[in-house]
C-alpha positions as CSV (number, residue, x, y, z in Angstrom):
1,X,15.2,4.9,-9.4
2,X,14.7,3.7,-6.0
3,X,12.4,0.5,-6.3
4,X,10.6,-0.1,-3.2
5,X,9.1,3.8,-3.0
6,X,8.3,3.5,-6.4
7,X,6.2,0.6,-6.8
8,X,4.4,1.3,-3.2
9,X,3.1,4.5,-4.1
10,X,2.5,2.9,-7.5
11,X,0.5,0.3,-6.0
12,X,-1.9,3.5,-4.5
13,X,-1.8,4.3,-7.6
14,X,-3.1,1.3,-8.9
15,X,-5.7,0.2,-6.4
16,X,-7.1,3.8,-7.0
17,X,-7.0,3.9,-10.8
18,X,-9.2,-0.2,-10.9
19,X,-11.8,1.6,-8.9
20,X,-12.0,4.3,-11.6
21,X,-11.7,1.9,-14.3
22,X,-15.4,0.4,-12.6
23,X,-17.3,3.7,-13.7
24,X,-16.7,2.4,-17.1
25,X,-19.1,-0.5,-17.5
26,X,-17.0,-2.2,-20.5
27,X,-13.7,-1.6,-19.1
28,X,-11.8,-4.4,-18.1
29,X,-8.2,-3.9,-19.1
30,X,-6.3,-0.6,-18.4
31,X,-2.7,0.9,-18.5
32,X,-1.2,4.3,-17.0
33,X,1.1,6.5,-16.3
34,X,2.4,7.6,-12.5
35,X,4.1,10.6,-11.2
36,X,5.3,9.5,-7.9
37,X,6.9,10.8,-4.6
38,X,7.3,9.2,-1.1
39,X,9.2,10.1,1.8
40,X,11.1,7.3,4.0
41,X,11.1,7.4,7.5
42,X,14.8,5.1,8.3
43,X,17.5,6.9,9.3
44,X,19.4,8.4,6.4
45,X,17.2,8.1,3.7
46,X,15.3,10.6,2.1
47,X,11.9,11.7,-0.4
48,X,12.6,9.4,-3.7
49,X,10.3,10.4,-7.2
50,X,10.2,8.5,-10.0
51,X,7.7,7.9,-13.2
52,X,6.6,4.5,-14.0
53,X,3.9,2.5,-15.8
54,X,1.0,0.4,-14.1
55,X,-1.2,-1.9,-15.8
56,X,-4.6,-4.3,-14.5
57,X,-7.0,-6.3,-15.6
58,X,-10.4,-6.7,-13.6
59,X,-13.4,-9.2,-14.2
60,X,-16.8,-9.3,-11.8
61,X,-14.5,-12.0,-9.7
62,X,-10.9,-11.4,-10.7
63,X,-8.5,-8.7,-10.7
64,X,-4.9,-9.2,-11.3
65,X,-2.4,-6.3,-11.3
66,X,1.8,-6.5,-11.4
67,X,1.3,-4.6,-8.5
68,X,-1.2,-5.9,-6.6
69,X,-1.1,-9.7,-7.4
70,X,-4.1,-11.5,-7.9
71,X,-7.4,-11.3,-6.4
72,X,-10.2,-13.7,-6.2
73,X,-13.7,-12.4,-5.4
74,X,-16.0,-15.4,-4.2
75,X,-18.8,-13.5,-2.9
76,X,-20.9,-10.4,-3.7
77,X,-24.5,-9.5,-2.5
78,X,-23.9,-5.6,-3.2
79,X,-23.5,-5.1,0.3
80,X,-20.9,-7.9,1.6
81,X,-17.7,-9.1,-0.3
82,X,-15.5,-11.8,0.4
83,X,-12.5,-12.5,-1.3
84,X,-8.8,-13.5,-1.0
85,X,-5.6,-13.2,-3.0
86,X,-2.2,-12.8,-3.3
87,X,-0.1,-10.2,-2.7
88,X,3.0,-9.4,-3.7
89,X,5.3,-7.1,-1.0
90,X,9.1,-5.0,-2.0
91,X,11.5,-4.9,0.7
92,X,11.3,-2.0,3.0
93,X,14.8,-0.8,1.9
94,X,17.8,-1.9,0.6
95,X,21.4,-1.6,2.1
96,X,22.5,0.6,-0.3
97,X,19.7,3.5,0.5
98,X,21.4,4.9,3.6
99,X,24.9,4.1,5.8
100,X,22.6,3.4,8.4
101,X,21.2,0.6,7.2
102,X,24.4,-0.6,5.6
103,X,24.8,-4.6,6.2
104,X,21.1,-4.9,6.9
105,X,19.3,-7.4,4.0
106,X,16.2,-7.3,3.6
107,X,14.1,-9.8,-0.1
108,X,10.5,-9.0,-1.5
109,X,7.9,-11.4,-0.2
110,X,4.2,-12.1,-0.8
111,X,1.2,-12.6,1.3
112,X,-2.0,-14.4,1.6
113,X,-4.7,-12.1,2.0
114,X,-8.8,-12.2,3.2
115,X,-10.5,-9.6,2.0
116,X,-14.0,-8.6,3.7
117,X,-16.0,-5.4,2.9
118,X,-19.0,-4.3,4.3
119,X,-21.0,-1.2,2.5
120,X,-22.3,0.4,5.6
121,X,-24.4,3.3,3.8
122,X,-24.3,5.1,0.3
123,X,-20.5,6.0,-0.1
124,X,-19.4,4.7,3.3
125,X,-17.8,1.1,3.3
126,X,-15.9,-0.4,6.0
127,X,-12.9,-3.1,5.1
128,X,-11.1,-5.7,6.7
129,X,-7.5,-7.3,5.4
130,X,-6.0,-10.5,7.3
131,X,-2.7,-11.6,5.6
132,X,-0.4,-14.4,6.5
133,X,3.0,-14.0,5.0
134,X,4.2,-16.9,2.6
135,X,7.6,-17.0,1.5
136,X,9.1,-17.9,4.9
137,X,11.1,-14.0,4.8
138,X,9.8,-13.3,7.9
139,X,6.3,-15.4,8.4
140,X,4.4,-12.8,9.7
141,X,1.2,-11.5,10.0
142,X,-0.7,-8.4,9.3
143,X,-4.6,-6.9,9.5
144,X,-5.8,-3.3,7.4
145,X,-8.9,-2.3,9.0
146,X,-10.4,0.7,7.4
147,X,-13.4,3.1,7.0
148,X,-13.9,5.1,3.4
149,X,-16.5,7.9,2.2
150,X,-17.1,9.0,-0.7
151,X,-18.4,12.9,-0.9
152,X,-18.8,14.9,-4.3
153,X,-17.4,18.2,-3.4
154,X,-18.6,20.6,-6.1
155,X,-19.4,17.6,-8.6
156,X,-15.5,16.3,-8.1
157,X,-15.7,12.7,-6.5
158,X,-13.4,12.8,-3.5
159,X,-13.0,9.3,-1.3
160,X,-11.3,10.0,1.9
161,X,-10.0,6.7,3.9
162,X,-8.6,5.9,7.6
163,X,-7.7,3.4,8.6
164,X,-5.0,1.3,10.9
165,X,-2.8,-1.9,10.0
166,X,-1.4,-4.4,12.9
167,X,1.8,-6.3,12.1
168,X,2.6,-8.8,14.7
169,X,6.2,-8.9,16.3
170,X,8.0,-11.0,13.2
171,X,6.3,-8.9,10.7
172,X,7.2,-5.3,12.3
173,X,10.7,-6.7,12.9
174,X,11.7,-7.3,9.2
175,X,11.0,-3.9,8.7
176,X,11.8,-1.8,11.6
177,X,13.8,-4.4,13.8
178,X,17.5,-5.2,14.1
179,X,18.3,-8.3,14.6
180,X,21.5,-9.8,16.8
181,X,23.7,-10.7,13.0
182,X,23.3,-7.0,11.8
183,X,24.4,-4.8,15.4
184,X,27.1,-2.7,14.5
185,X,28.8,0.4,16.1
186,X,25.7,2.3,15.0
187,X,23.3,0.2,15.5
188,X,22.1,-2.2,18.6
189,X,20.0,-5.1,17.9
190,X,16.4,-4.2,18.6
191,X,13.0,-5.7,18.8
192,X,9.9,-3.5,18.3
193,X,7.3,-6.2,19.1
194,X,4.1,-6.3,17.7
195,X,2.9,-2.2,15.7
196,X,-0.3,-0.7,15.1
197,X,0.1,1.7,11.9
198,X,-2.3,5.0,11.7
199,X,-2.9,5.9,8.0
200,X,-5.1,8.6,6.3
201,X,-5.8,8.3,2.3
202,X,-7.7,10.8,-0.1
203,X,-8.1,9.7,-3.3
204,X,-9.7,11.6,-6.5
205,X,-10.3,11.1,-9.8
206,X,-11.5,13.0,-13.2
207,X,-12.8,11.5,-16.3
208,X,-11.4,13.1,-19.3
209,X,-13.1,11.3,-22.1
210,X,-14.6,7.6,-22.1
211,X,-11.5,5.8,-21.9
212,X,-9.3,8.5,-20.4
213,X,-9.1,9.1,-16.3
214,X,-6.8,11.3,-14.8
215,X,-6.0,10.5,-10.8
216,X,-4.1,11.2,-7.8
217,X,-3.7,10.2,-4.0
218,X,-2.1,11.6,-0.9
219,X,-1.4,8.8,1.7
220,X,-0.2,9.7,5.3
221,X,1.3,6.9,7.6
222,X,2.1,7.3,11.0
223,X,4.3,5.0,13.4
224,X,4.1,4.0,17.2
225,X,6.9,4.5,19.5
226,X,7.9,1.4,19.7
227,X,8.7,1.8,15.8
228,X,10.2,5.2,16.0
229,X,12.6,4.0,19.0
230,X,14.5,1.8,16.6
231,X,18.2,2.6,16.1
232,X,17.1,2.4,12.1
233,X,14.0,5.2,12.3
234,X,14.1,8.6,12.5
235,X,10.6,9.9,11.9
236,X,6.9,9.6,13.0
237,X,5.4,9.7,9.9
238,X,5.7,9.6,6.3
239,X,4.1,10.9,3.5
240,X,3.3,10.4,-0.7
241,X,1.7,11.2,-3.6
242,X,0.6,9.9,-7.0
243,X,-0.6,11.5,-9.4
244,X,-1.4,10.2,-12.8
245,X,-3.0,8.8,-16.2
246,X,-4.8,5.8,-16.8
247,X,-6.8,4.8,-20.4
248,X,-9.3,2.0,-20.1
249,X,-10.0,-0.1,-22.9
């Protein structure tokens, strides 16, 4: 099993299932089950699948995930939330997924996050994310600005999500960059500068019983030119799905 696909799709997978987990009022702890699927865009690699578990926990203020990290929510006035946490991040690849990215090391790392949300109307919400990397990897930063609505389309509740994330120039380098130590006959060092990431989300879910939800999401990314250009990337976009099971206690 490839680790990084897996537990980034998981993590959609995750975010999703806490919001369903809310329509139960006395829910706060919940496990599940993921199908997943995510195609890679670096040169080389390809669409990786795997199962895995997920698991959360989520008070009026706190959320804590394996996936997500931990989340602090220090105000709420049903319109405006403010919160911040920490964020765990997987590598973008490892060495071993593709020769052309043979010699190339790259280590998990977690961020510092703000989280602001703003409910604009019934169903439509608008968010902000500012993160500061904090493990020295890289020290970059990062925003997520995004725009969701929910519609019911024939009684099934369907949220559909765009969005865009900035990494500045250190950030989009440890994952798309080459730097001078890792230039080899296939590869020339290269810089993208700072990126501005395109996304699309729709997420769904269906009750089964009290406890039981079953869910899924389709996420679509898409990457500027400066991103593409790199000697590591050989695709505009990528692509993946979760589907799965989640029982809230």
């Amino acid at each position: 099993m490839k680790l990084f696909w897996s537990i980034f799709s998981a993590s959609m997978a995750v975010i999703f299932s806490v919001n369903a987990s809310h329509a139960e009022e006395n829910s706060n702890f919940s496990i599940g089950l993921v199908a997943v699927a995510g195609s890679s865009i670096y040169s080389n690699d390809k669409t990786r699948s795997a199962f895995m578990p997920s698991l959360s926990y989520n008070s009026e203020k706190i959320s804590v995930s394996f996936e997500k990290g931990l989340s602090y929510k220090f105000f709420d006035d049903g319109k405006v939330s403010i919160g911040a946490s920490i964020k765990p991040n997987l590598r973008p690849y490892k060495s071993s997924y593709s020769t052309d990215l043979a010699g190339m090391k790259r280590s998990n790392f977690y961020d510092g996050v703000l989280n602001v949300s703003y409910q604009m109307s019934r169903g439509l919400k608008a968010k902000l994310a500012i993160g500061n990397e904090l493990t020295t990897e890289h020290n970059g930063n990062t925003a997520d600005l995004s725009l969701s609505q929910f519609f019911p389309i024939y009684g099934q509740p369907i949220i559909f999500t765009a969005g865009a994330k900035w990494y500045d120039g250190k950030r989009a380098n440890y994952f798309y960059g080459v730097n001078s130590s890792e230039v080899s006959g296939q590869r020339t060092q290269y810089a993208p500068g700072s990126a501005t990431l395109p996304y699309l989300s729709i997420n769904t879910f269906h009750p089964i019983n009290k406890h039981v939800d079953l869910f899924a999401n389709v996420n679509f990314n898409f990457f500027p030119s400066n991103v593409v250009n790199s000697p590591i990337v050989e695709r505009k976009s990528s692509a993946s799905v979760v589907i799965g099971l989640n029982y809230n206690f």
